[in-house]
LORO-903948 format. One record per residue: residue number from 1; x, y, z of N, C-alpha, C, O in turn. Coordinates in Angstrom, 1 decimal, always signed. Each point is the difference from the previous one (the first is absolute). Example, Ala and Ser with C-alpha at 12.3 -4.5 7.8 and 13.67 -1.06 7.14 Angstrom:
% residues 2
<node 1; <+13.2; -5.7; +7.8>; <-0.9; +1.2; +0.0>; <+0.9; +1.2; +0.0>; <+1.0; +0.0; +0.7>>
<node 2; <-1.4; +1.1; -1.4>; <+0.9; +1.1; +0.0>; <-0.8; +1.1; +0.8>; <+0.5; +1.1; +0.1>>
% end
This chain:
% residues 171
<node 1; <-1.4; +10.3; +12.1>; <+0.9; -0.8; -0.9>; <+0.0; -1.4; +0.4>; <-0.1; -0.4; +1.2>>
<node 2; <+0.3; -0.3; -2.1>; <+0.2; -1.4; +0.7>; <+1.1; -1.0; +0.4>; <+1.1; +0.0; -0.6>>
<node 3; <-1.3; -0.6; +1.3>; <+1.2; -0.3; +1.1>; <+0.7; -1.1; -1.2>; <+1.1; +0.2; -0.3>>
<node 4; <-1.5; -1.0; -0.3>; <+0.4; -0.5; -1.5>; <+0.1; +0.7; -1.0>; <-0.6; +1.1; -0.2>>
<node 5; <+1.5; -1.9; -0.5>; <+0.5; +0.3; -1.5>; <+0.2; -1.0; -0.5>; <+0.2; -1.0; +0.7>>
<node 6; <-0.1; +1.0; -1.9>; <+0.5; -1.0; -1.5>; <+0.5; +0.7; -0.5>; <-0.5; +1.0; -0.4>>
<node 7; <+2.0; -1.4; +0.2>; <+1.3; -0.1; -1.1>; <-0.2; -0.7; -0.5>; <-0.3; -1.1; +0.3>>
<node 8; <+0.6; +1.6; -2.1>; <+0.5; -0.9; -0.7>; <+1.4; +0.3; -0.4>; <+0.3; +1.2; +0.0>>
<node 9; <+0.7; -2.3; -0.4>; <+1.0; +0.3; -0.2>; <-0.3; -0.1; -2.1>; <-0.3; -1.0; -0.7>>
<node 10; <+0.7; +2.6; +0.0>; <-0.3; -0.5; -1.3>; <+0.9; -0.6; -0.5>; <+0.0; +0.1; -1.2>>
<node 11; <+0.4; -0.4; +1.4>; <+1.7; -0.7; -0.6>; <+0.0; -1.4; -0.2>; <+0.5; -0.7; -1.0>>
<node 12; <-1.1; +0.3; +1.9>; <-0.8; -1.5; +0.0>; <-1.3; -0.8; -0.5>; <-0.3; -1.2; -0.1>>
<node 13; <-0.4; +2.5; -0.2>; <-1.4; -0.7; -0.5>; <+0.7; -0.1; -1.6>; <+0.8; +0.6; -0.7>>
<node 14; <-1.6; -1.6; +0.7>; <-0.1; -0.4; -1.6>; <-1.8; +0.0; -0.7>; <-0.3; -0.5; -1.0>>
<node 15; <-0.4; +1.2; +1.7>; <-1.3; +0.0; -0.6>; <-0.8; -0.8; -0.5>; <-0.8; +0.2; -0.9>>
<node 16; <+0.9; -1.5; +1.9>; <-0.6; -1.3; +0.0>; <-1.4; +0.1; +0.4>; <-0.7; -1.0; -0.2>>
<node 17; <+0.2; +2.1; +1.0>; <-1.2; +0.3; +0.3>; <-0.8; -1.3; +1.0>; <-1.1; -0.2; +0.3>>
<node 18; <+2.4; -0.4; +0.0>; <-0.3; -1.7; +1.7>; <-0.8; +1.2; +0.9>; <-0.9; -0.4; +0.6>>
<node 19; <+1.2; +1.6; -0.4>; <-0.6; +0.9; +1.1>; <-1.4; +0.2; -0.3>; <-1.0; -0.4; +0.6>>
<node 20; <+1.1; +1.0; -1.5>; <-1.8; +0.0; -0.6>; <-0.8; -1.0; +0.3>; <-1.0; +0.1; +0.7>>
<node 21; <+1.6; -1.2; -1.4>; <-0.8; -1.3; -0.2>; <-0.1; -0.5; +1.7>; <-1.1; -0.6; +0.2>>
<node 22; <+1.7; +0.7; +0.5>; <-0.2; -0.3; +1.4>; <-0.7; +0.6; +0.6>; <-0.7; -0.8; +0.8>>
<node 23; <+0.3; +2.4; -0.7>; <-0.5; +0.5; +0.4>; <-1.8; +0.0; +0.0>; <-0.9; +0.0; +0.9>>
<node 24; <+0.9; +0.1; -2.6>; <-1.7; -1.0; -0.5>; <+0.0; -0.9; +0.7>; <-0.8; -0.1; +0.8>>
<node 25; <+1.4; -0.7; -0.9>; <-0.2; -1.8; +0.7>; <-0.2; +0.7; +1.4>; <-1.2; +0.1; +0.3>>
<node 26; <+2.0; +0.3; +0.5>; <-0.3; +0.2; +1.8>; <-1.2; +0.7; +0.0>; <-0.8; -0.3; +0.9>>
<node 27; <+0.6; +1.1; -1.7>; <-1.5; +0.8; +0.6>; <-1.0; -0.6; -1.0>; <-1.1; +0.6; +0.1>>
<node 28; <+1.1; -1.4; -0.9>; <-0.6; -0.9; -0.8>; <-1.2; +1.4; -1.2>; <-1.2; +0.2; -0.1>>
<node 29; <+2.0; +0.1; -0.3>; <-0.1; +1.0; -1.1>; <-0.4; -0.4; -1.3>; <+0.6; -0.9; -0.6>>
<node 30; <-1.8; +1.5; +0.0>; <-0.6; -0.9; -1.7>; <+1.2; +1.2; -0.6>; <+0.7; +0.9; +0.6>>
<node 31; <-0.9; -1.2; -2.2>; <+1.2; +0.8; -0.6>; <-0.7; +1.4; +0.0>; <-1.2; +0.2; +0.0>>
<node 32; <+2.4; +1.0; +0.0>; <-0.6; +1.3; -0.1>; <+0.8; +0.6; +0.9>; <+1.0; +0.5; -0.4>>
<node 33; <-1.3; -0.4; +2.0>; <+0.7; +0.3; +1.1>; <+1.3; -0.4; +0.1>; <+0.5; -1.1; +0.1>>
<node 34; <+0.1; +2.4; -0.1>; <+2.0; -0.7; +0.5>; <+0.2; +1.1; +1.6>; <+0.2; +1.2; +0.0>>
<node 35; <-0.3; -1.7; +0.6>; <+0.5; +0.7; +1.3>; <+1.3; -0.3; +0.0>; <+0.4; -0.1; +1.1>>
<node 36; <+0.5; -0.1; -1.9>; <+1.7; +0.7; -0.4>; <-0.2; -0.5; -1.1>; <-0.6; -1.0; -0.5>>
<node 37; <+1.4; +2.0; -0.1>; <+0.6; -0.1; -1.6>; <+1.4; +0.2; -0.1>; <+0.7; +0.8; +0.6>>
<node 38; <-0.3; -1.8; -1.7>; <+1.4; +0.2; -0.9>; <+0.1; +0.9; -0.7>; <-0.7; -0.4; -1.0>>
<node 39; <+1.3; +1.6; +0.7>; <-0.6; +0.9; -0.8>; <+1.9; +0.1; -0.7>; <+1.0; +0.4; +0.5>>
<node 40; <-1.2; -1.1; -1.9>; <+1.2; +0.5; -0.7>; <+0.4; +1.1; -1.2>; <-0.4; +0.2; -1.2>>
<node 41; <+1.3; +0.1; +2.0>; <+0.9; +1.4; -0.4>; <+0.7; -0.3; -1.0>; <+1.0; -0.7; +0.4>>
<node 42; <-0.9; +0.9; -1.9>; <+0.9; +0.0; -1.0>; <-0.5; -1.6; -0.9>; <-0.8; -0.8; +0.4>>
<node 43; <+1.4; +0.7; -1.2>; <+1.1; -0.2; +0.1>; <+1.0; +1.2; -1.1>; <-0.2; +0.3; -1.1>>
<node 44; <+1.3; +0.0; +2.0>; <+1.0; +0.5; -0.6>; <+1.5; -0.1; -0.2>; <+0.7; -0.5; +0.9>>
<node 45; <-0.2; +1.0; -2.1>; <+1.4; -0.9; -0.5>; <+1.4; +0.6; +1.1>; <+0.5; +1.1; -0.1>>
<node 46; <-0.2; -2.1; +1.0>; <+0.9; +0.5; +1.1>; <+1.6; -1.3; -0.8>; <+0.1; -1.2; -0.1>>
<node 47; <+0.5; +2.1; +0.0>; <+1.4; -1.0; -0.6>; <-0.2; -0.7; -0.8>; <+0.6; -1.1; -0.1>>
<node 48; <-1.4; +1.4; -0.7>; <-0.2; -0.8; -1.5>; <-1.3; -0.5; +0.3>; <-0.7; +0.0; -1.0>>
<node 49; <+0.1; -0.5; +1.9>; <-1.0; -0.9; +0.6>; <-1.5; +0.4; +0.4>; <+0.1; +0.8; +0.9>>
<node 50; <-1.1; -1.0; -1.1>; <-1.4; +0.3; +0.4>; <+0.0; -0.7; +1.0>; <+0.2; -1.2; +0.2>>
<node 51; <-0.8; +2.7; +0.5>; <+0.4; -0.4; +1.7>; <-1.1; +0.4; +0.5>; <-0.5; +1.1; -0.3>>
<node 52; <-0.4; -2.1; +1.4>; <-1.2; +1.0; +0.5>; <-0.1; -0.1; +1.4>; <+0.7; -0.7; +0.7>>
<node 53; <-1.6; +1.4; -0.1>; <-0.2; +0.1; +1.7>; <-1.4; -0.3; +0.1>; <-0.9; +0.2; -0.7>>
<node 54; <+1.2; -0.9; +2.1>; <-1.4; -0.6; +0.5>; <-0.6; +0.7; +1.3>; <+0.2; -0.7; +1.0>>
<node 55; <-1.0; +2.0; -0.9>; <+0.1; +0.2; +1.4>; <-1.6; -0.8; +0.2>; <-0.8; -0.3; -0.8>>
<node 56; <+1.1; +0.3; +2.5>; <-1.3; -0.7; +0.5>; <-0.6; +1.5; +0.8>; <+0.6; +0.9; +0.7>>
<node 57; <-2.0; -1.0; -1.1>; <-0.8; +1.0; +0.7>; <-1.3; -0.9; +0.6>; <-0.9; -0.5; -0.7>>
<node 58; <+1.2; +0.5; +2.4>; <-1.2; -0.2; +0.3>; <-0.5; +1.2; +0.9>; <+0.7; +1.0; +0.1>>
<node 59; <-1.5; -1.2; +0.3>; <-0.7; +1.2; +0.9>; <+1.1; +0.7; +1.1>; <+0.6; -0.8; +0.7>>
<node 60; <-0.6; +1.8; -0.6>; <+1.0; +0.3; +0.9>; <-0.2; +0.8; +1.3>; <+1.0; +0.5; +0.5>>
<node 61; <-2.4; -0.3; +0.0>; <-0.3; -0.4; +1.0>; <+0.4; +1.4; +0.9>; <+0.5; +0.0; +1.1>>
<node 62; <-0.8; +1.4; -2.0>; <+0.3; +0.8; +0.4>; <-0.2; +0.9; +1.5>; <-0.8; -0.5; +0.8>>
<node 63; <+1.3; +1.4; -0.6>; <-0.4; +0.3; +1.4>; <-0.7; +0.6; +0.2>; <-0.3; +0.1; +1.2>>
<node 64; <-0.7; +0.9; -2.2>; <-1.0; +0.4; +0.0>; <-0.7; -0.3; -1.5>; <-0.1; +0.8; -1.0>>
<node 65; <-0.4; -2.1; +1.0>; <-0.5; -0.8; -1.1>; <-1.2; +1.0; +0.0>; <-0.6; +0.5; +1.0>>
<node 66; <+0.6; +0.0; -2.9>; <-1.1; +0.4; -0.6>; <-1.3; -0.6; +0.0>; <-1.1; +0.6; +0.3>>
<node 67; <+1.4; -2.1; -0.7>; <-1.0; -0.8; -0.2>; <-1.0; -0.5; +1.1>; <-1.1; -0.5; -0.2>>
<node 68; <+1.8; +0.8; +1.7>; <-0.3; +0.0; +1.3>; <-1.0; +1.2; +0.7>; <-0.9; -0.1; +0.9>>
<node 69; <+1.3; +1.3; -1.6>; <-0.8; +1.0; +0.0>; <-0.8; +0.4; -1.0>; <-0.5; +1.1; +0.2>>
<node 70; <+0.2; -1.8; -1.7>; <-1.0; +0.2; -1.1>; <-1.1; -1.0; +0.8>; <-1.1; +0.6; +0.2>>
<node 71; <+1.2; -1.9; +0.4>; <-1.0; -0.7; +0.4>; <-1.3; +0.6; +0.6>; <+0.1; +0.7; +1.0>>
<node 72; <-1.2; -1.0; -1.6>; <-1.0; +0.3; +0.6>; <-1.0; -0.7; +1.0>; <-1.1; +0.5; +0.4>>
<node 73; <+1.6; -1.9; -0.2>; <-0.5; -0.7; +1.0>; <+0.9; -0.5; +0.8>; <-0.3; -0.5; +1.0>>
<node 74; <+1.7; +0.7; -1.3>; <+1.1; +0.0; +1.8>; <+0.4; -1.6; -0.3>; <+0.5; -0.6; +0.9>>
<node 75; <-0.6; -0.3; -2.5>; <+0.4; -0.7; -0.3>; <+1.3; -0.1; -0.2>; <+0.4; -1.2; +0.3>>
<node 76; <+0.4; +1.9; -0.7>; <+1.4; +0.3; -0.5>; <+0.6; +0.4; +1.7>; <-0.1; +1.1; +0.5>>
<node 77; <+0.8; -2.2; +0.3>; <+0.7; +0.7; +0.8>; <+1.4; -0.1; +0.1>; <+0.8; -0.4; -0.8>>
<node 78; <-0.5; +1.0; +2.0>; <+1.7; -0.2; +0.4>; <-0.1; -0.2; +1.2>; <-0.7; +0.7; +0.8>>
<node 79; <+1.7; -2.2; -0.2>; <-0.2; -0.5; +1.0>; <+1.3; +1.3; +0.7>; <+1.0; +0.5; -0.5>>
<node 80; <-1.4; -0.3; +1.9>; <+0.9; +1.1; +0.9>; <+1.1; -0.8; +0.6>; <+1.1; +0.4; +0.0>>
<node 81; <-1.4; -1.3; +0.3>; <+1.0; -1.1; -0.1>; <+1.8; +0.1; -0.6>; <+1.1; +0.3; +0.5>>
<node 82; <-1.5; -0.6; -1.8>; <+0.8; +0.2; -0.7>; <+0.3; +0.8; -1.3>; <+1.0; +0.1; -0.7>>
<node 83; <-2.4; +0.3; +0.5>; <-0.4; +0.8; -1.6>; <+0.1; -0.7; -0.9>; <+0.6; +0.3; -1.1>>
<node 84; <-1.2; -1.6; +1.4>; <-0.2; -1.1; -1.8>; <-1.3; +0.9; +0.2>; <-0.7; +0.3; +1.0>>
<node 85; <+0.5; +0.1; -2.7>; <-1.3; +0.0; -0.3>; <-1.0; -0.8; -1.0>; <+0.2; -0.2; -1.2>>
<node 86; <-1.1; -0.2; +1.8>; <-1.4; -1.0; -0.6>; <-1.1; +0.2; +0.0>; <-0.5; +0.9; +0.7>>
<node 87; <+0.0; -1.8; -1.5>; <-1.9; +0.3; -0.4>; <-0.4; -0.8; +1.0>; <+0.7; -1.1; +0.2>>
<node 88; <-1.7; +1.4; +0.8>; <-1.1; -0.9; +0.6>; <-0.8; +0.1; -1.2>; <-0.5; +1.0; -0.4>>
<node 89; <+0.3; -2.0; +0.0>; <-1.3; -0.3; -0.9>; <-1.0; -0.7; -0.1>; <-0.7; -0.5; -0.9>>
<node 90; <+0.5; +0.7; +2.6>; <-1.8; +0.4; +0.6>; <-0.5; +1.3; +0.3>; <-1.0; +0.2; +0.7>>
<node 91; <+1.8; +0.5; -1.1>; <-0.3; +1.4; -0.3>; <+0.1; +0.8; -1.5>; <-0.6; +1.0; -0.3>>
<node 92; <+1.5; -1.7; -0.5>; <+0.1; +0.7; -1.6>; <-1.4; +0.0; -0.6>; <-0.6; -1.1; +0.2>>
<node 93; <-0.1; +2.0; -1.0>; <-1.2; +0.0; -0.4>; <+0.6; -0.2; -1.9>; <-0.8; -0.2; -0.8>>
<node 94; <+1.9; +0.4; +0.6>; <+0.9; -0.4; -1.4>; <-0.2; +1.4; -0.4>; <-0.5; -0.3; -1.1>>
<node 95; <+0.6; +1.6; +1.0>; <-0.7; +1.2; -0.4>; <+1.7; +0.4; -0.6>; <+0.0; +0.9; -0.9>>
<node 96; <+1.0; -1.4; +1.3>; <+1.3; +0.4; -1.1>; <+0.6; +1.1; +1.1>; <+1.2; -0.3; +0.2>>
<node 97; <-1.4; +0.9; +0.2>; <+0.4; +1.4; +0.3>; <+1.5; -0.1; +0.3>; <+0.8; +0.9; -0.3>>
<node 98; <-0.5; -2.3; +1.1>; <+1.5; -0.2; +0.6>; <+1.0; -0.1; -1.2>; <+1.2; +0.3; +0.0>>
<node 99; <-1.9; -0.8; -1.0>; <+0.6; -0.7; -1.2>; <+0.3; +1.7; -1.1>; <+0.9; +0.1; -0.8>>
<node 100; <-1.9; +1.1; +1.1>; <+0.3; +1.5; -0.5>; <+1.5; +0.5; +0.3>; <+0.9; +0.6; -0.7>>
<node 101; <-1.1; -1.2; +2.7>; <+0.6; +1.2; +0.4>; <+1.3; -0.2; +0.1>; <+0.7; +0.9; +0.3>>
<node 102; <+0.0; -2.5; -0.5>; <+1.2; -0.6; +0.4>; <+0.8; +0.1; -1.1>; <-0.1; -1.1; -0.6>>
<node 103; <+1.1; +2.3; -0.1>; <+0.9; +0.3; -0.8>; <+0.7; -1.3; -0.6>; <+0.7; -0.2; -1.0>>
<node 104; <-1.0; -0.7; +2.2>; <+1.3; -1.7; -0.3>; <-0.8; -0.9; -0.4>; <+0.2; -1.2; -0.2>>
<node 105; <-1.3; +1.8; +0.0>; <-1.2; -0.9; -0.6>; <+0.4; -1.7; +0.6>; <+0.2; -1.1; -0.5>>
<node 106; <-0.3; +1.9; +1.9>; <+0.1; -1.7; +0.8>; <-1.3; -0.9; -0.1>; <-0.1; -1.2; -0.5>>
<node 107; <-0.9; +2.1; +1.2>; <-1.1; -0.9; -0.1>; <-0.4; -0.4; -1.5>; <+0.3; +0.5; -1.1>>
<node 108; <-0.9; -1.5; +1.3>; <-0.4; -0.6; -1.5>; <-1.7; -0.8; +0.3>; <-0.4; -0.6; +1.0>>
<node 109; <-0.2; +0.9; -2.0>; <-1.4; -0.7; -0.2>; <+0.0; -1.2; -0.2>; <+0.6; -0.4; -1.0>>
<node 110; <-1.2; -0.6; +1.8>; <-0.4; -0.8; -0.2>; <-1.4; -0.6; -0.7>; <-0.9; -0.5; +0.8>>
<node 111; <+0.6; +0.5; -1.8>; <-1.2; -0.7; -0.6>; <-0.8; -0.9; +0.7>; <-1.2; +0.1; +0.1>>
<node 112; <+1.9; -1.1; +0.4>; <-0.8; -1.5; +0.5>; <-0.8; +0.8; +1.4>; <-1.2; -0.2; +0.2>>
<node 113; <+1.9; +0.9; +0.6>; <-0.8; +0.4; +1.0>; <-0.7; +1.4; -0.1>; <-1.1; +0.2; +0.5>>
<node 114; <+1.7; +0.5; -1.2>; <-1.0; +1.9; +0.1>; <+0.7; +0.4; +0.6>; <-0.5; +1.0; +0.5>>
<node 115; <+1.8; -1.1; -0.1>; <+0.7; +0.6; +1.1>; <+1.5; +0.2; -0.4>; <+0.5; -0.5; -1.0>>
<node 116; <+0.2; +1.3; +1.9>; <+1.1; +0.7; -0.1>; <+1.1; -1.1; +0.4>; <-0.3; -0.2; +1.1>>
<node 117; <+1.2; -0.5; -1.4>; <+1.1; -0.4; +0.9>; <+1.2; +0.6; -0.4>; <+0.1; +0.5; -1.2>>
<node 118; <+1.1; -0.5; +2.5>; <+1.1; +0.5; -0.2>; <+1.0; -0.3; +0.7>; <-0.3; -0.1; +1.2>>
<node 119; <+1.9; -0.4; -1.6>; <+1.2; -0.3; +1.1>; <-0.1; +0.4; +0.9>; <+0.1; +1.2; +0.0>>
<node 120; <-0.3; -2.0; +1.3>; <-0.3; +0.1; +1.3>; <+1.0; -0.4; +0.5>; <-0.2; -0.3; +1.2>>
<node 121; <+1.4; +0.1; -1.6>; <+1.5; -1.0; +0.0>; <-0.2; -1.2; +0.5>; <+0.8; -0.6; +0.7>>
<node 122; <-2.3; +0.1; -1.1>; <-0.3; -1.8; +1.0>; <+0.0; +0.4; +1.1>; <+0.4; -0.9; +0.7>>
<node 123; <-0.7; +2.0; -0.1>; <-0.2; +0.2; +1.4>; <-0.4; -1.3; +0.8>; <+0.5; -0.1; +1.1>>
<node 124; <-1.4; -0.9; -1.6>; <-0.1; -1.4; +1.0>; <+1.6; -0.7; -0.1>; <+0.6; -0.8; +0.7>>
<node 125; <-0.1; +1.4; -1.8>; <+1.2; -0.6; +0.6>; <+1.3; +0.5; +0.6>; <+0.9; -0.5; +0.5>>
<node 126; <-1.2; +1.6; -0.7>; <+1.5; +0.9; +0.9>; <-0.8; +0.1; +1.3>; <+0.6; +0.7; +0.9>>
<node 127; <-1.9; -1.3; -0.4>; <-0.3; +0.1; +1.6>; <-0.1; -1.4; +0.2>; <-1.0; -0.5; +0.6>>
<node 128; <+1.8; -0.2; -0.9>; <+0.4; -1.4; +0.3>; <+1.5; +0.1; -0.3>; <+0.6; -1.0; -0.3>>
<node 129; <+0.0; +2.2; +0.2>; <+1.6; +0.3; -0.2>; <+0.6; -0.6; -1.4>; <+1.2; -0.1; -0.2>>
<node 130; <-2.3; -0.4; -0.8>; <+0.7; -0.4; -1.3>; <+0.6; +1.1; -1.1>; <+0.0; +1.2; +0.3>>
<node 131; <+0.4; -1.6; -1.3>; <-0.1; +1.3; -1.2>; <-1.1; -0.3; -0.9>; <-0.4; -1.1; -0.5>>
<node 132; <+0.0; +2.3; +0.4>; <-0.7; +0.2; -1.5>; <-0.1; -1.1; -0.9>; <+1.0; -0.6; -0.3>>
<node 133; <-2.5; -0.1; -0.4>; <+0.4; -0.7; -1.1>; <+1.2; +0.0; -0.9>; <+0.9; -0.9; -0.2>>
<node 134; <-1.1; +2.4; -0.4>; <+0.8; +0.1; -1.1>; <+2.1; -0.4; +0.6>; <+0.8; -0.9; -0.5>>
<node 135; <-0.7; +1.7; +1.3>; <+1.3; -0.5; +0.3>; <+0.1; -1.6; +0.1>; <+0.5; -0.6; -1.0>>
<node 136; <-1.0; +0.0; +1.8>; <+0.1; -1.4; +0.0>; <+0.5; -0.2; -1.3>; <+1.2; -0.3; -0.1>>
<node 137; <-1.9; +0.3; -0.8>; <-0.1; -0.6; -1.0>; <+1.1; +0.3; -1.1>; <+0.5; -0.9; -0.7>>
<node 138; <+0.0; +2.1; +0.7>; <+1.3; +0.7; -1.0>; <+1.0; -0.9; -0.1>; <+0.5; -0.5; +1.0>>
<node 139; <-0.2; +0.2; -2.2>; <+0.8; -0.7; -0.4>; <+0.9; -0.1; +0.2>; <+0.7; -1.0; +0.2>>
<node 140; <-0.3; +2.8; -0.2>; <+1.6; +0.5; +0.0>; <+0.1; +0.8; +1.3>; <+0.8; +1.0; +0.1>>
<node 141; <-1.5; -1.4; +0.9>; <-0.1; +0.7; +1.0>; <+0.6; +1.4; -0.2>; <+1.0; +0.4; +0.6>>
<node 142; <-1.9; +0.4; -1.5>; <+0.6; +1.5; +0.3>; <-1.4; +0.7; +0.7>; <+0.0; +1.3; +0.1>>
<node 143; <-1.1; -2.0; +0.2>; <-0.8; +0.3; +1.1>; <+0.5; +0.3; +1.0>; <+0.8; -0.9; +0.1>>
<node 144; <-0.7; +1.5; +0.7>; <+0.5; +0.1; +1.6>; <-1.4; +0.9; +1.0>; <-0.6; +0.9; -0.6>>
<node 145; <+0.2; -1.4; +1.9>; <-1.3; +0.1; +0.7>; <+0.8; +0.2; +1.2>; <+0.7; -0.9; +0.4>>
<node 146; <-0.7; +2.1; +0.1>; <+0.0; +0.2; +1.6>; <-0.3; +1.7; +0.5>; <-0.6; +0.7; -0.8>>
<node 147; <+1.0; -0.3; +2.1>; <-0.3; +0.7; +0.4>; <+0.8; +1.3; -0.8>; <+1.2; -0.3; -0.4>>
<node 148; <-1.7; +1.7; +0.0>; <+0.7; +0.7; -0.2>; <+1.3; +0.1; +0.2>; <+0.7; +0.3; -1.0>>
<node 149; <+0.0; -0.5; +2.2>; <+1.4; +0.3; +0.6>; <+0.8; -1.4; -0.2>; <+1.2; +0.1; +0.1>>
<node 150; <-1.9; -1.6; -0.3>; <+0.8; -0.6; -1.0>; <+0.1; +0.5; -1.3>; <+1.2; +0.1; -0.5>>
<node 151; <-2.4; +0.1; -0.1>; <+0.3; +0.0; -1.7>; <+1.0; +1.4; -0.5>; <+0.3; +0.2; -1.2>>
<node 152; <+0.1; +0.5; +2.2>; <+0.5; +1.3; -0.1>; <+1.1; -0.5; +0.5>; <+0.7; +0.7; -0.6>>
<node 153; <+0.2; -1.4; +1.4>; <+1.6; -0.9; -0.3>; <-0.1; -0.7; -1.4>; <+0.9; +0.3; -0.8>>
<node 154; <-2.0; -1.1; +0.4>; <+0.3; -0.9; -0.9>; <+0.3; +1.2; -1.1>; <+1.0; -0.2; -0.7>>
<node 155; <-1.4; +1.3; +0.5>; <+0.1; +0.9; -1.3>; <+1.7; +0.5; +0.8>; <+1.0; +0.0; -0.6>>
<node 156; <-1.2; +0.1; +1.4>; <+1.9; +1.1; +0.0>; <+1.0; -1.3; +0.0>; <+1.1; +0.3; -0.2>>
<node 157; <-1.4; -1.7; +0.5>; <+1.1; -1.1; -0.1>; <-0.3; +0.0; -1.6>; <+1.1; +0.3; -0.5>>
<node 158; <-2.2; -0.6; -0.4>; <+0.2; -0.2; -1.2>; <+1.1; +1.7; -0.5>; <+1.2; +0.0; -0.5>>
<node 159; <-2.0; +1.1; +0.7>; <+1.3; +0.9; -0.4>; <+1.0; +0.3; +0.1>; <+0.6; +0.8; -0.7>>
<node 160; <+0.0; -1.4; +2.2>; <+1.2; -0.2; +0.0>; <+0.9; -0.7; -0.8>; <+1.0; +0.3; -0.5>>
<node 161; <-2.1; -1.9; +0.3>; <+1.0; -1.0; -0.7>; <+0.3; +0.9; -1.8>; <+1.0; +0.2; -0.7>>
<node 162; <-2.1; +0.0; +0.5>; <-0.1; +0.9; -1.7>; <+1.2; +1.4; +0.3>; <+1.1; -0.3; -0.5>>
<node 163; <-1.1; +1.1; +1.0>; <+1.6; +0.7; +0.2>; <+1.5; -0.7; +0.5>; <+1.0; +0.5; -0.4>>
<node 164; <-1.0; -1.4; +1.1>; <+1.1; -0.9; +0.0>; <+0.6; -0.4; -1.2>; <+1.2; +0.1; -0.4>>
<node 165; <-2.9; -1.0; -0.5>; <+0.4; -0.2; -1.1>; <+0.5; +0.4; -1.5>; <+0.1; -0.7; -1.0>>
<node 166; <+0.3; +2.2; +1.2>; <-0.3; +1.0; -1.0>; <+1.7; -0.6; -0.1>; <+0.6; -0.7; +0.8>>
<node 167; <-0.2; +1.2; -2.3>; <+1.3; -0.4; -0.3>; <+1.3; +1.1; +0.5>; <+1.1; -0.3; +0.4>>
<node 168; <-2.0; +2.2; -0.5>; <+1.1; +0.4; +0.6>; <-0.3; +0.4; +2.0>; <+0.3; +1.0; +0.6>>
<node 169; <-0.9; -2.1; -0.2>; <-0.3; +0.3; +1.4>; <+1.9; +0.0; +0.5>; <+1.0; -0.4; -0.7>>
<node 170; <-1.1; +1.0; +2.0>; <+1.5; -0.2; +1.3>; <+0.4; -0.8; +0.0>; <+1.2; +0.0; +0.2>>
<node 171; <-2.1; -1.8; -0.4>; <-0.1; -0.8; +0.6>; <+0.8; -1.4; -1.0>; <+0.1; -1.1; +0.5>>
% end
């Protein structure tokens, strides 16, 4: 499993897609490849209003990645480290297989090279202790980038504050 995670808070995205677009730019991506997507839900009529959700899906970097074991040249890995997983792509021969086997249809084809790329969380930059392209960049900071056992307070502080705020809470 990996020692990172990404939260998004939905409550806050407004579906401006600054994460996307940052993400192409850092890994310098032609159009086609999204190693995260905005993927919006609805829109549907909530209190008179069309209302929609924006979740962000990027690769998520599972603990026993499919796409890590469809590889047939040992290009798709997972660092032991911390369990980011990435393409070395002096090893991808472009043959798809990771791109079959990964249900989150993380990996994505790239054209310009013949090859596979996929959210690696900027691994050059969380090993220089930064965040992720895409967080940087969120408008509405409902990105959030840290270690599992941060991003697991930031979810029980946000559901605290959402039951405090209910109208017939104790409080």
């Amino acid at each position: 499993m990996s020692k990172y995670y990404l939260f998004q808070d939905t409550k806050k995205c407004i579906g401006c897609h600054a994460c996307e677009v940052q993400c192409k730019a850092n890994k310098n991506l032609p159009v086609g490849p999204r190693l995260c997507q905005i993927i919006q839900v609805g829109p549907k009529m909530i209190g008179g209003l069309p209302r929609a959700a924006y979740i962000f899906m990027p690769c998520f970097h599972c603990e026993n990645p499919w796409c890590v074991a469809a590889c047939p040249t040992g290009a798709m890995q997972q660092r032991s480290s911390d369990g980011i997983v990435f393409v070395d792509h002096s090893l991808c021969v472009g043959c798809k297989t990771c791109i079959s086997a990964c249900p989150w249809g993380a990996p994505q084809w790239n054209p310009e090279t013949g090859k596979v790329v996929k959210c690696d969380y900027c691994k050059d930059r969380v090993d220089q202790g930064l965040d992720p392209a895409c967080v940087t960049t969120c408008t509405t900071h409902c990105l959030k980038f840290g270690t599992v056992e941060d991003m697991t307070q930031i979810r029980r502080e946000r559901h605290a504050q959402t039951v405090a705020s209910l109208e017939h809470s104790a409080f």
